[in-house]
VOFIKOL-922524 format. One line per field, with one value per residue: residue number from 1; residue in three letters; x, y, z of N, C-alpha, C, CB in turn. Coordinates in Angstrom, 3 decimals, always signed. Glycine has a CB too. Layout:
n NUM; ... .
res ALA; ... .
n_c1 X; ... .
n_c2 Y; ... .
n_c3 Z; ... .
ca_c1 X; ... .
ca_c2 Y; ... .
ca_c3 Z; ... .
c_c1 X; ... .
c_c2 Y; ... .
c_c3 Z; ... .
cb_c1 X; ... .
cb_c2 Y; ... .
cb_c3 Z; ... .
***
This chain:
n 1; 2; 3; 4; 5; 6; 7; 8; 9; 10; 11; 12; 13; 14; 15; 16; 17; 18; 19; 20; 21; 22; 23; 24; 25; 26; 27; 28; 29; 30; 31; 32; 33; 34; 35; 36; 37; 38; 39; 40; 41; 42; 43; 44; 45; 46; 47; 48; 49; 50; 51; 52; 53; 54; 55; 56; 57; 58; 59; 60; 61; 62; 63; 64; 65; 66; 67; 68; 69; 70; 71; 72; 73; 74; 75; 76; 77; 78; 79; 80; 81; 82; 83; 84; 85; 86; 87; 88; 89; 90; 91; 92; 93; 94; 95; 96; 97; 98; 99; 100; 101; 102; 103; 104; 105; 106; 107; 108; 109; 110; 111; 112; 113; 114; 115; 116; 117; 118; 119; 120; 121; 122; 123; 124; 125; 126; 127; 128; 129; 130; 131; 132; 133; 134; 135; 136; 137; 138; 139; 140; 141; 142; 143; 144; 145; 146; 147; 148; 149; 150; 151; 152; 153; 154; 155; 156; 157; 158; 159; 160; 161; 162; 163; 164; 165; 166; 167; 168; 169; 170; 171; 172; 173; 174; 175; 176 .
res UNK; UNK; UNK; UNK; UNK; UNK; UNK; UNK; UNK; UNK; UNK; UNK; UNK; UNK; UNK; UNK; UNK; UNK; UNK; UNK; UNK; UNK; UNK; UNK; UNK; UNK; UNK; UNK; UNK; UNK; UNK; UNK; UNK; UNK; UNK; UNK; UNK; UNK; UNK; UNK; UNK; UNK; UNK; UNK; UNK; UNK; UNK; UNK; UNK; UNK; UNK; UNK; UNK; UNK; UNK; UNK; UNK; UNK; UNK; UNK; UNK; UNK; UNK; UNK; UNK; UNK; UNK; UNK; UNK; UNK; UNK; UNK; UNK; UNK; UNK; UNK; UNK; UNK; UNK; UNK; UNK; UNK; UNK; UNK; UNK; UNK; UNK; UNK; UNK; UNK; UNK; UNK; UNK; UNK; UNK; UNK; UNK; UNK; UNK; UNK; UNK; UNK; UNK; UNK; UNK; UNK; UNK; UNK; UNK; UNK; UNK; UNK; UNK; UNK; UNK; UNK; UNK; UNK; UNK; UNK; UNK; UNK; UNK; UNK; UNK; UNK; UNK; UNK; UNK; UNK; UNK; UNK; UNK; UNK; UNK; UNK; UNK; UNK; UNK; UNK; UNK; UNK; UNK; UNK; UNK; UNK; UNK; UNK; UNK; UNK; UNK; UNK; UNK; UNK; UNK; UNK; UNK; UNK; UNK; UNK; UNK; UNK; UNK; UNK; UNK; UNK; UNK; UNK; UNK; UNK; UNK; UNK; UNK; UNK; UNK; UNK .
n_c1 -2.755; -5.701; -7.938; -10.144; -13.336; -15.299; -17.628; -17.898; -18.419; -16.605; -13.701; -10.113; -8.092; -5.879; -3.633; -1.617; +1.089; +2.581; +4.596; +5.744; +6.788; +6.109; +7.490; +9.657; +11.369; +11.696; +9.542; +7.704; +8.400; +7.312; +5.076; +3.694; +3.886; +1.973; -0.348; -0.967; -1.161; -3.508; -4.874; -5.370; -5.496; -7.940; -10.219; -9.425; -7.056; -5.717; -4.629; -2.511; -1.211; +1.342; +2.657; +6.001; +7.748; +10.887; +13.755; +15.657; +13.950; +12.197; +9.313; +7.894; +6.903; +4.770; +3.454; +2.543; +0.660; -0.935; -1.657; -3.797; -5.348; -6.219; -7.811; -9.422; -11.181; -12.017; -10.791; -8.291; -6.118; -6.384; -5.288; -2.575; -1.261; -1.353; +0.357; +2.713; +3.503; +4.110; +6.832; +9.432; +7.913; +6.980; +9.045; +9.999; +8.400; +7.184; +4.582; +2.365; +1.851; +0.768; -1.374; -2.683; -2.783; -4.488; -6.666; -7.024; -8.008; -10.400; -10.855; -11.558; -9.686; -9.026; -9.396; -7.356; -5.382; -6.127; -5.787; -3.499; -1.894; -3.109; -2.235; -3.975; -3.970; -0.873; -0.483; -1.459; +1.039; +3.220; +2.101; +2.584; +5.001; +6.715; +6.063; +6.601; +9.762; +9.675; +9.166; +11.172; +12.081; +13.688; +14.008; +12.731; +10.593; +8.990; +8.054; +5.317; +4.116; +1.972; +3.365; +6.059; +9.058; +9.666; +11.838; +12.553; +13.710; +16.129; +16.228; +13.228; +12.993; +11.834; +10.445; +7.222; +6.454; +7.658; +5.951; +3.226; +3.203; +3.782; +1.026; -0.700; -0.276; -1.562; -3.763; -4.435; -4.726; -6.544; -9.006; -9.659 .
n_c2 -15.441; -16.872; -18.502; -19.664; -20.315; -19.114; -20.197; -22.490; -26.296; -27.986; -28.842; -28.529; -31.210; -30.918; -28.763; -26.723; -24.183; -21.776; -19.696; -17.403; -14.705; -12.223; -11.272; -12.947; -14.833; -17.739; -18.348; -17.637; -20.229; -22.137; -21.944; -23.973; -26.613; -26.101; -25.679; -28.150; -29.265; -28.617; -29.135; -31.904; -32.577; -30.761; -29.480; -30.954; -30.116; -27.461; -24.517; -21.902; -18.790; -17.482; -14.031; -13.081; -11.232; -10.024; -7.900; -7.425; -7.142; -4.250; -4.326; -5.975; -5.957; -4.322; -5.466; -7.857; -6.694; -5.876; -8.143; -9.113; -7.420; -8.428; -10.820; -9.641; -8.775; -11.108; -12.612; -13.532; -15.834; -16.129; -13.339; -13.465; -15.532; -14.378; -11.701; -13.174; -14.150; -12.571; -11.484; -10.311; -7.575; -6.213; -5.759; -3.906; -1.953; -1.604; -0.563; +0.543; -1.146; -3.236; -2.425; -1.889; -4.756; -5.808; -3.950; -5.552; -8.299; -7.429; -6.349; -4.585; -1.225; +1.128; +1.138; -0.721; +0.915; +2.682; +1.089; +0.618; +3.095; +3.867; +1.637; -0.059; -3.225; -3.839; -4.368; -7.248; -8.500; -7.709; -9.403; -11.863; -12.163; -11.878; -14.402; -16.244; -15.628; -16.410; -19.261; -20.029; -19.364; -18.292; -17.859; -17.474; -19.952; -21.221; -24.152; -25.161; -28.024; -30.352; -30.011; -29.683; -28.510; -26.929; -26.039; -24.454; -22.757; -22.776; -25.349; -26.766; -28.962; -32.086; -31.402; -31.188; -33.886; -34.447; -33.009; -34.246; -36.847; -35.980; -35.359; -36.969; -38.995; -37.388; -36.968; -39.702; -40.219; -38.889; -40.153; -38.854 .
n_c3 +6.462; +5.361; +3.654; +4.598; +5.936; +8.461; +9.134; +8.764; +8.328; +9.842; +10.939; +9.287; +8.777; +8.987; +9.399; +7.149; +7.428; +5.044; +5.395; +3.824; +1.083; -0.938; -2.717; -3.440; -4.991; -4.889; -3.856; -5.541; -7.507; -5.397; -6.019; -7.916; -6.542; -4.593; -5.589; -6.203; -4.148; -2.813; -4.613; -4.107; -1.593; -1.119; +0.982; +2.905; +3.791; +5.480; +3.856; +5.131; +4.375; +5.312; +6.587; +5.941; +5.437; +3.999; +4.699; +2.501; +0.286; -1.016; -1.204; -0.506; +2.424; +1.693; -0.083; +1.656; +3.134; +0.975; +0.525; +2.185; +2.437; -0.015; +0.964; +2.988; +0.599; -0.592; -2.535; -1.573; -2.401; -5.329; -5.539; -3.738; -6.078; -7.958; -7.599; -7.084; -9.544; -11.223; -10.379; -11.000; -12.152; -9.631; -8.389; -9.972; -10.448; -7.860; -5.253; -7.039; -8.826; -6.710; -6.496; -9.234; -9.593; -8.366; -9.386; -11.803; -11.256; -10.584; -8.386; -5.436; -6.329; -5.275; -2.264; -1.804; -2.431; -0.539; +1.886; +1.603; +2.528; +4.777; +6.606; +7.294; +7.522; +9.022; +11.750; +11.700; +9.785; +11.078; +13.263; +11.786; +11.271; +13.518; +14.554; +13.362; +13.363; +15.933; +16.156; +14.415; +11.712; +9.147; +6.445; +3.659; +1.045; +3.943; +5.376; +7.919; +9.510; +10.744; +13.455; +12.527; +10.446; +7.435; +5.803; +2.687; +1.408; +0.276; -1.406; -3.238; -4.121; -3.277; -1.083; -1.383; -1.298; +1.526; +2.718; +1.873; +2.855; +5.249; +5.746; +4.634; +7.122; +9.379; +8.781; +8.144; +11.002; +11.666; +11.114; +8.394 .
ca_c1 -3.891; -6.403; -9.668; -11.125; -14.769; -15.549; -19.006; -17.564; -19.303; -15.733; -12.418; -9.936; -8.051; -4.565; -3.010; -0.370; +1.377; +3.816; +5.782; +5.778; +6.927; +5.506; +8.959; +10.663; +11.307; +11.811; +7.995; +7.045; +8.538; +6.591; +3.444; +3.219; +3.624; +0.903; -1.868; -0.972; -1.648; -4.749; -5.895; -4.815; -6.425; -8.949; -10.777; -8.884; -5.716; -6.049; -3.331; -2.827; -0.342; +1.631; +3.516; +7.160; +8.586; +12.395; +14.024; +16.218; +12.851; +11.819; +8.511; +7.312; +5.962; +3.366; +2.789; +2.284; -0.698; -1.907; -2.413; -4.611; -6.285; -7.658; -8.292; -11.010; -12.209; -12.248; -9.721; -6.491; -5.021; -5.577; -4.188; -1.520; -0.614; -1.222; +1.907; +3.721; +3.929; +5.150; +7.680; +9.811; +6.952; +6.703; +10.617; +10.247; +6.717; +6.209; +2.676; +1.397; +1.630; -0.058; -3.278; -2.897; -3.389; -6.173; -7.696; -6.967; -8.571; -11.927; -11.151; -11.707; -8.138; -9.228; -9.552; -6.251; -4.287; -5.928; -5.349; -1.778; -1.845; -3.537; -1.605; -4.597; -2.892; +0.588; -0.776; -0.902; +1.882; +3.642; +2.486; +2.934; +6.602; +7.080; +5.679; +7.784; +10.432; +9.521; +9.520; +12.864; +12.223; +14.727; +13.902; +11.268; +9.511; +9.108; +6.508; +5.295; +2.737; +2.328; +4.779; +7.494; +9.228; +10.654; +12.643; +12.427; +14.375; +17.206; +15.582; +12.275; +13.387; +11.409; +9.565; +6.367; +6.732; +7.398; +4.159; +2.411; +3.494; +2.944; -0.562; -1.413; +0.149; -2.443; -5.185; -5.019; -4.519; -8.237; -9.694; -10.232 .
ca_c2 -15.307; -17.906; -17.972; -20.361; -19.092; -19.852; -20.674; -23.952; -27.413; -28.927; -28.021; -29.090; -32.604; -31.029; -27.284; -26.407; -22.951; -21.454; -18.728; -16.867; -13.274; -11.752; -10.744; -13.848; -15.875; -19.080; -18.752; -18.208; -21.368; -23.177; -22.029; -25.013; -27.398; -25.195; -26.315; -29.510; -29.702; -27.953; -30.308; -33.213; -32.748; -30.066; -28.947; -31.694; -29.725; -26.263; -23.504; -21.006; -17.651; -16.630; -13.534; -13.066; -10.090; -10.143; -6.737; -7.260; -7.012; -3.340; -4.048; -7.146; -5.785; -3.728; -6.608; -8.305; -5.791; -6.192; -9.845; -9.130; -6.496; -9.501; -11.652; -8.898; -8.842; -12.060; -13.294; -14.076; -16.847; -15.533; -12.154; -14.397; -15.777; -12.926; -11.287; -13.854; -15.050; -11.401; -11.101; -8.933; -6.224; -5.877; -5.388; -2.326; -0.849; -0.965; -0.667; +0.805; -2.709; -4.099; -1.463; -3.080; -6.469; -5.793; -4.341; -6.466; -9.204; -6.835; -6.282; -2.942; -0.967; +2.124; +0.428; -1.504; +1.905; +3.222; +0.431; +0.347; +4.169; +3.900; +0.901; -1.133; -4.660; -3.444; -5.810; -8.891; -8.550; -7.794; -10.488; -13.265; -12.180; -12.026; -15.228; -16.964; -15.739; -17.446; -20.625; -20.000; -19.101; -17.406; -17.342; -18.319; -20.298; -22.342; -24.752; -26.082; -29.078; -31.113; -29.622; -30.304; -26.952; -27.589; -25.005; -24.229; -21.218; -23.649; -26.073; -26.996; -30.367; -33.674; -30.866; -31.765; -35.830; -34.691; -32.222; -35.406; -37.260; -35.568; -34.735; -38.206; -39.470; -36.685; -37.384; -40.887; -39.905; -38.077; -40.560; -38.010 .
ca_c3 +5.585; +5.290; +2.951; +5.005; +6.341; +9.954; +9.010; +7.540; +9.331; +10.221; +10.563; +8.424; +9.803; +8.934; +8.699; +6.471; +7.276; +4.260; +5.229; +2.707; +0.957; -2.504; -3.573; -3.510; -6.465; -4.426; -3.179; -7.015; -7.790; -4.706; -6.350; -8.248; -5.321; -3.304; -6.297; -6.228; -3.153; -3.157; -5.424; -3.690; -0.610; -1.093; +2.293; +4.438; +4.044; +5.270; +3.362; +5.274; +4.205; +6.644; +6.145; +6.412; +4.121; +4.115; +4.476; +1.111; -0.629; -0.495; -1.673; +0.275; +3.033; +1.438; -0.940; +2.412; +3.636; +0.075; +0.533; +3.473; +2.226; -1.058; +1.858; +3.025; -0.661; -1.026; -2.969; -1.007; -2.926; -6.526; -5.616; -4.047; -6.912; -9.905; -7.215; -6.712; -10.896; -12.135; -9.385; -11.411; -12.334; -8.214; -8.176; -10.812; -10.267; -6.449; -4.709; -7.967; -9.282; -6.346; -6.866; -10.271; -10.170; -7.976; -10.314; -12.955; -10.737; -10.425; -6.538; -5.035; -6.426; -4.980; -1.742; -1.974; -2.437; +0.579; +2.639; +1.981; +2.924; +6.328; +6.843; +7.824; +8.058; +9.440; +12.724; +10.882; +8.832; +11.905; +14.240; +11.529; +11.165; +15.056; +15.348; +12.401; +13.506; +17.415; +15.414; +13.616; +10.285; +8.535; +5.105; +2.460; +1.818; +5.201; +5.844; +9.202; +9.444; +11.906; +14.002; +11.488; +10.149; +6.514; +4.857; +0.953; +0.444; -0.617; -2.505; -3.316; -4.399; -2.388; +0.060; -1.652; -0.926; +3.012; +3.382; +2.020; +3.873; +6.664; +5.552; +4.629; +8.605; +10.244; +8.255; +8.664; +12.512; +12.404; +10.328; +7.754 .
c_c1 -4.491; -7.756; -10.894; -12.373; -14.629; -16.600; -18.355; -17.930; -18.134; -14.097; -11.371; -8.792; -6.725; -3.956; -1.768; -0.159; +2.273; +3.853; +6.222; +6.450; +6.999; +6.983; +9.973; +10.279; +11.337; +10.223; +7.526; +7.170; +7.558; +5.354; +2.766; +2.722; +2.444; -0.255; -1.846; -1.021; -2.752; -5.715; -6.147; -5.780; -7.560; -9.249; -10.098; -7.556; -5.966; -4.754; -3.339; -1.328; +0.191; +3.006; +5.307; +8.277; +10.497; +12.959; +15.038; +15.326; +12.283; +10.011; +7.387; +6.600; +4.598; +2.546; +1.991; +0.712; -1.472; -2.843; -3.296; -5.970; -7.287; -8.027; -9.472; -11.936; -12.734; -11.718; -8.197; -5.745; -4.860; -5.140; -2.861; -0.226; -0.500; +0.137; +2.994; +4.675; +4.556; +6.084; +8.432; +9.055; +7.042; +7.885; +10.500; +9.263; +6.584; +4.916; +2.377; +0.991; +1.064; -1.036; -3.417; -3.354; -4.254; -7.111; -8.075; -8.092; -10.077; -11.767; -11.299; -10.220; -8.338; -8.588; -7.688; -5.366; -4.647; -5.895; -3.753; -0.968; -2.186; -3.284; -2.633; -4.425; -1.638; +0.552; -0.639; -0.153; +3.011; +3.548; +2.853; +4.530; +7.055; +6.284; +6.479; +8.989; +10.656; +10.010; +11.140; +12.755; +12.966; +14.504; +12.603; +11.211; +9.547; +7.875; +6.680; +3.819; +3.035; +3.302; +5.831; +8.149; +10.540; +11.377; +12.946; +13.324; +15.642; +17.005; +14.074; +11.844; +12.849; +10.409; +7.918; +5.789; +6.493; +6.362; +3.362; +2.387; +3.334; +1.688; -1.289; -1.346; -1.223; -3.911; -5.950; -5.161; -5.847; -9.215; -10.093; -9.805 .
c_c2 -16.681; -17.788; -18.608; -19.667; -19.873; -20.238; -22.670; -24.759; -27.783; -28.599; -28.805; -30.519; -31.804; -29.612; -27.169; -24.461; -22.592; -20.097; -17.830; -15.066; -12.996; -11.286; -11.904; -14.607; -17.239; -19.597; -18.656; -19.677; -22.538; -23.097; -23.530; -26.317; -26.967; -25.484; -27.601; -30.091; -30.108; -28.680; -31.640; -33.559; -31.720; -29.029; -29.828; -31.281; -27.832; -25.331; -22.678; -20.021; -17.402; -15.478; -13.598; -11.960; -9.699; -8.603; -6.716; -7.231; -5.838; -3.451; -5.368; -6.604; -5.050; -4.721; -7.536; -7.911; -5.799; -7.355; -9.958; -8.201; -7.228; -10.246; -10.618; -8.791; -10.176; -12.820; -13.693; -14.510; -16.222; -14.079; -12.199; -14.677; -15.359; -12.423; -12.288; -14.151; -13.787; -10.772; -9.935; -7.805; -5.333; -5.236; -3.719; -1.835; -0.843; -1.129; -0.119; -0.896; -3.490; -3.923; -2.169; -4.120; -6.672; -5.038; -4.507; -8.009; -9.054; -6.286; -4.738; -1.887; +0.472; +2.034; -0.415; +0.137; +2.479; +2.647; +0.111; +1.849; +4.365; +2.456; -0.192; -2.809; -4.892; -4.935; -7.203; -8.982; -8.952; -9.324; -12.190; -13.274; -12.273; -13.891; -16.360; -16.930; -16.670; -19.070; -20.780; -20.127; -17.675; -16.908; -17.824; -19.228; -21.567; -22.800; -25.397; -26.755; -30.357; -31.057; -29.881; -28.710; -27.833; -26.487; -25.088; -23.222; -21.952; -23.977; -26.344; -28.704; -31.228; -32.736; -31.583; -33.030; -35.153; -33.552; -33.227; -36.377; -37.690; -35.401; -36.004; -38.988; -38.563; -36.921; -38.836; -41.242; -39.679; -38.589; -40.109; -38.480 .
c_c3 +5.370; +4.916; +3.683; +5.854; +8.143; +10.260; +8.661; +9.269; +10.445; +9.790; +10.081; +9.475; +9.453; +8.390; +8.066; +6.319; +6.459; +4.931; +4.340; +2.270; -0.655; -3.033; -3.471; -4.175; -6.313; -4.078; -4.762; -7.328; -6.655; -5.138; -6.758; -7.207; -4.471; -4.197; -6.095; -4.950; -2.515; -3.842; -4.827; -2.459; -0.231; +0.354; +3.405; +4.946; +4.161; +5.179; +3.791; +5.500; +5.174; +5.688; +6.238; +5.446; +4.746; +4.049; +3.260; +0.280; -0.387; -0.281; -0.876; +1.479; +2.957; +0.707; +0.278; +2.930; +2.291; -0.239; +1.527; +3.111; +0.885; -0.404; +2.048; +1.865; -0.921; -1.739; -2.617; -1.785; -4.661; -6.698; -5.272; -5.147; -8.690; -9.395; -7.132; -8.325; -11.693; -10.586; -9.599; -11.514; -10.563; -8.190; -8.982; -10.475; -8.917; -6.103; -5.903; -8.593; -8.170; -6.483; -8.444; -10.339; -9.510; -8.865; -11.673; -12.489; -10.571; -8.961; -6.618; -5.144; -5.900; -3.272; -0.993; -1.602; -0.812; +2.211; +2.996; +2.879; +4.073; +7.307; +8.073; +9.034; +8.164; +10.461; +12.336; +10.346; +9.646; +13.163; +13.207; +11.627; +12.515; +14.946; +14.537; +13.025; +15.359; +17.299; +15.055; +12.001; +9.896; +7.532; +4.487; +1.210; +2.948; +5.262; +7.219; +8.686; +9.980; +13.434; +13.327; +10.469; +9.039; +5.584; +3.434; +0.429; +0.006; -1.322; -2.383; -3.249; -3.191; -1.489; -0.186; -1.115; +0.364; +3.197; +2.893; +2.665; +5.542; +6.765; +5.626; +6.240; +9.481; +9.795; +8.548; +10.080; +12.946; +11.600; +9.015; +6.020 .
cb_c1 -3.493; -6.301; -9.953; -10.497; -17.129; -15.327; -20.094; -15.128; -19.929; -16.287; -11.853; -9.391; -8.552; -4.227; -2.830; -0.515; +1.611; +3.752; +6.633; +4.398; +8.291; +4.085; +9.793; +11.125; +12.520; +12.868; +7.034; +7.761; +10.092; +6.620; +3.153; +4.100; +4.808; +1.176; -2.139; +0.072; -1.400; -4.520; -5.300; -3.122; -5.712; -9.930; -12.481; -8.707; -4.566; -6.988; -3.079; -3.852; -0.803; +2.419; +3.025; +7.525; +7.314; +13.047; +14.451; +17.074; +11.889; +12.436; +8.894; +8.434; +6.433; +3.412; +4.115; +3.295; -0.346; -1.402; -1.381; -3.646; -5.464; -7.415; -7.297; -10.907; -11.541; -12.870; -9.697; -6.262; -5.700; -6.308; -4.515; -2.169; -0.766; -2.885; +1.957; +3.075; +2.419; +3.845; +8.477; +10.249; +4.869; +6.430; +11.955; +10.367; +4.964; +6.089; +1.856; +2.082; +3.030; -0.029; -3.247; -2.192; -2.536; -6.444; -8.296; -5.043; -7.945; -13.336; -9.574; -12.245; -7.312; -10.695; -10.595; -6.095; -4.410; -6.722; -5.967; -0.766; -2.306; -5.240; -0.316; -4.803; -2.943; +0.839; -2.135; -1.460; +1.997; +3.255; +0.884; +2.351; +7.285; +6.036; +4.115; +8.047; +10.733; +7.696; +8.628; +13.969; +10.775; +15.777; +15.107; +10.489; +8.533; +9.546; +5.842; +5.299; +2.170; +2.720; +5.085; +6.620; +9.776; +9.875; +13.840; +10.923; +14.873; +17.738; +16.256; +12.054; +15.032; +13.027; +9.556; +6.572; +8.627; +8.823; +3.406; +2.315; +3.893; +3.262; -0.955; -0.689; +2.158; -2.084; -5.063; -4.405; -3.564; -8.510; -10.387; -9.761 .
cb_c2 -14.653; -18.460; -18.568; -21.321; -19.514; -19.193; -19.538; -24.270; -29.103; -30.220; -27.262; -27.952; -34.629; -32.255; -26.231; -27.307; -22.502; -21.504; -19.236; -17.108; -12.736; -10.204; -9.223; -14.356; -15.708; -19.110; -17.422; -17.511; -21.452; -23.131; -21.008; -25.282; -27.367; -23.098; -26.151; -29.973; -29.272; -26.880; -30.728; -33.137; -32.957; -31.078; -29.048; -33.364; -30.398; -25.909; -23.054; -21.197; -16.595; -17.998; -12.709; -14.614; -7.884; -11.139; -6.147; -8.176; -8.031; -2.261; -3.856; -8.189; -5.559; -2.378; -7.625; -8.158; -3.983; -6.057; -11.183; -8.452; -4.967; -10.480; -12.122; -7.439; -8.389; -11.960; -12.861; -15.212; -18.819; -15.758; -11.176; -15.219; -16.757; -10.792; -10.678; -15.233; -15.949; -9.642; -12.054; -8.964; -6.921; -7.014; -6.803; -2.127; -1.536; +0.354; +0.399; +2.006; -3.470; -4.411; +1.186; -3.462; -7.858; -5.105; -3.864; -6.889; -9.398; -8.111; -6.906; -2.917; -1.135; +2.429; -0.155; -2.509; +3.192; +4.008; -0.379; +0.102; +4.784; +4.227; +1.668; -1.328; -5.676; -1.537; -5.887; -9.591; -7.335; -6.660; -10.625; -13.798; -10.850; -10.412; -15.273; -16.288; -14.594; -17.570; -20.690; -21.558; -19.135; -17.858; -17.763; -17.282; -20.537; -21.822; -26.030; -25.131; -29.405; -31.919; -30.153; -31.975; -25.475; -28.707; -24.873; -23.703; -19.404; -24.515; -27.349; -26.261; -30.509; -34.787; -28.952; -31.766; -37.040; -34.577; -30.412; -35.844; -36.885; -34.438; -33.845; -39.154; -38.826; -35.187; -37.312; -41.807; -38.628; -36.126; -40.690; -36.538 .
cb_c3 +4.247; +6.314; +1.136; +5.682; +5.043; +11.032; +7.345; +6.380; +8.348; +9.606; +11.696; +7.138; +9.478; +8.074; +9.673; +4.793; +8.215; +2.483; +5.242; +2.483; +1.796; -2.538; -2.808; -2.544; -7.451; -3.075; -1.741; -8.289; -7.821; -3.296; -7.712; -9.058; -4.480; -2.879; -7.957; -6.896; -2.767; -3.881; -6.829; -3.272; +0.412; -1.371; +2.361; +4.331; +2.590; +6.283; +2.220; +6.197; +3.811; +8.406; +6.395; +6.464; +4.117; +2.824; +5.691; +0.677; -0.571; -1.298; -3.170; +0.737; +3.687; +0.593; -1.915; +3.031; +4.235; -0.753; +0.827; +4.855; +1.893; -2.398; +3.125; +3.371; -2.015; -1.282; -3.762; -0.046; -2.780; -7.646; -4.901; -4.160; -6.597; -10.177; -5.876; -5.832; -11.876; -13.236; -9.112; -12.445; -12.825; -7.087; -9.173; -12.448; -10.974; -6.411; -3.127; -9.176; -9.728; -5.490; -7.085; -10.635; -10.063; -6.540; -10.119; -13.210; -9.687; -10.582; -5.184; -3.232; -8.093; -5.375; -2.697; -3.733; -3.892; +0.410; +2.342; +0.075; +2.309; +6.325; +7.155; +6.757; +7.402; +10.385; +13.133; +10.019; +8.015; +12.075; +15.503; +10.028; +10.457; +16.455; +15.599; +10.989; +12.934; +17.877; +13.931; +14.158; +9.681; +8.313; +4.257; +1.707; +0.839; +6.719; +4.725; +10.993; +7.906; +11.297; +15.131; +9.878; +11.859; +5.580; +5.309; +0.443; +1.554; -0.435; -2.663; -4.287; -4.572; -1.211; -0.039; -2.531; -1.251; +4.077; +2.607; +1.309; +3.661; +7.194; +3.962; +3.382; +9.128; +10.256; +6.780; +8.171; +12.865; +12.290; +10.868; +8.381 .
***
């Protein structure tokens, strides 16, 4: 998932892929790190979702096709992170709670339910997890950038520092 438009002048000097899965409490906690990023480098750092729903999470892979389906509305990241910050609610309520917080957000919740029902964005859900796992991601949340593959589902602790790191090394690579 990625909000970025393809109208845009210039592409961004440095991608950052997370790995990600709406039912994991380790990717809640990276939220913070993922604004502060966001802030940090704006448009020169481009964030982009990748799925990866864990089969000990019953509920992640629909959450997964839900996050695709606020990408078509238009909101990716804060439907993102309305699922990601009541993790538990997802754990007890299910897809009703994802038709929820869409439309708590205003998005189309009609829409949402019957996208999860005709299983729209199964394909993407599917090829990000085939393609994670190509890489070697195991768990969540994983970041790659730069070619550099950093694993979070342990700790979170210093990751931050080395995606800047790395961000600041590529950037200053493309002048940017």
């Amino acid at each position: 998932m990625s909000d970025s438009s393809s109208e845009r002048p210039a592409a961004p000097a440095a991608v950052l892929d997370v790995w990600c899965e709406l039912q994991c409490p380790d990717c809640r906690s990276a939220l913070d790190d993922l604004r502060a990023l966001r802030e940090r480098y704006g448009d020169r750092l481009e964030l982009r979702l990748r799925h990866f729903p864990l089969e000990k999470h019953q509920h992640a892979f629909a959450a997964a096709q839900a996050a695709e389906e606020a990408v078509e509305q238009g909101q990716g990241w804060p439907y993102v992170e309305a699922v990601l910050s009541r993790v538990e609610e997802l754990d007890r309520k299910g897809e009703p709670f994802l038709v929820e917080v869409a439309g708590e957000l205003g998005l189309d919740a009609e829409e949402f339910d019957t996208a999860l029902i005709d299983g729209r964005h199964i394909l993407m859900v599917d090829a990000d997890q085939a393609e994670g796992k190509a890489i070697g991601v195991t768990g969540t949340p994983t970041y790659v950038i730069g070619g550099e593959r950093l694993d979070g589902g342990k700790s979170q602790a210093g990751l931050r520092e080395r995606i800047e790191e790395i961000a600041d090394r590529l950037l200053a690579e493309q002048g940017a």
